[in-house]
N, C-alpha and C positions, 0 to 999 in steps of 0.2 A: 504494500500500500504506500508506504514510501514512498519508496521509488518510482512509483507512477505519480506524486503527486508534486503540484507546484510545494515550490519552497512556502509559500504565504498560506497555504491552507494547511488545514488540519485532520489527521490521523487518531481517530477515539479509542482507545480500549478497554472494554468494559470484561469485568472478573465476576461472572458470577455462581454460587454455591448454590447445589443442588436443594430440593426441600429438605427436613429431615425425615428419617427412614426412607428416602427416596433411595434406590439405585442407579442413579444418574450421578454422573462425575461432575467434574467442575468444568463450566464454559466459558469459554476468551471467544468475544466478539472485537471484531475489528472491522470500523467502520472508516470510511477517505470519501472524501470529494474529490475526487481525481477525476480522470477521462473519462471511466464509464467503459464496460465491456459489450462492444456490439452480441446481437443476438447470436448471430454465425460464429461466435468466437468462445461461446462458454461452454462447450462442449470440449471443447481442449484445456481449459485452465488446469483441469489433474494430471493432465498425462503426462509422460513421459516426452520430452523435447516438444508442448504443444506450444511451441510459442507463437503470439500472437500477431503477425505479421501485418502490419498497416502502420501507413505515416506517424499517425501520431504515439505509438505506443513504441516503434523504432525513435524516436525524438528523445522521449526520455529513458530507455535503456537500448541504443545498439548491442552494445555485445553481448545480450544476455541470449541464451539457449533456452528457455523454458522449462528449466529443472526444479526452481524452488519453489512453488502448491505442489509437484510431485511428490518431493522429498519430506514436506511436510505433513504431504495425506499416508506417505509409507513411515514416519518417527509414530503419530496418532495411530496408526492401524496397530504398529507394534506392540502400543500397551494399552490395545483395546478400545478405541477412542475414533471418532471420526473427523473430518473436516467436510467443511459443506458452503455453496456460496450462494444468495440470495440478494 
């Protein structure tokens, strides 16, 4: 989210704990005013090298590969946990 966002705007991240006696873990929401992911493009954000390919998302990272929501939905998987984008 960062990384996709102007320097002047802002990146939220909200912490929050399950009910109790719930079996639900703890959730990190992260929200950005950034670009915005086209429709045709959120189908790739997990995968493996799905990088997003258009003007404005090469602007603010060329070099990146599209590995890190990969790497992130495979760390979550590993200890049981999900990621997910709305």
């Amino acid at each position: 989210s960062i990384k996709y966002s102007s320097r002047k705007s802002t990146v939220d991240i909200t912490l929050r704990s399950p009910p109790p006696n719930s079996h639900d873990r703890i959730i990190i929401e992260v929200q950005d005013h950034g670009l915005g992911i086209k429709q045709e493009n959120q189908s790739k954000l997990f995968q493996e090298f799905g990088r997003l390919i258009d003007a404005e998302n090469l602007a603010f990272n060329p070099k990146g590969v599209g590995l890190g929501l990969w790497i992130c939905k495979k760390i979550c998987q590993r200890v049981g946990g999900g990621v997910s984008f709305d």
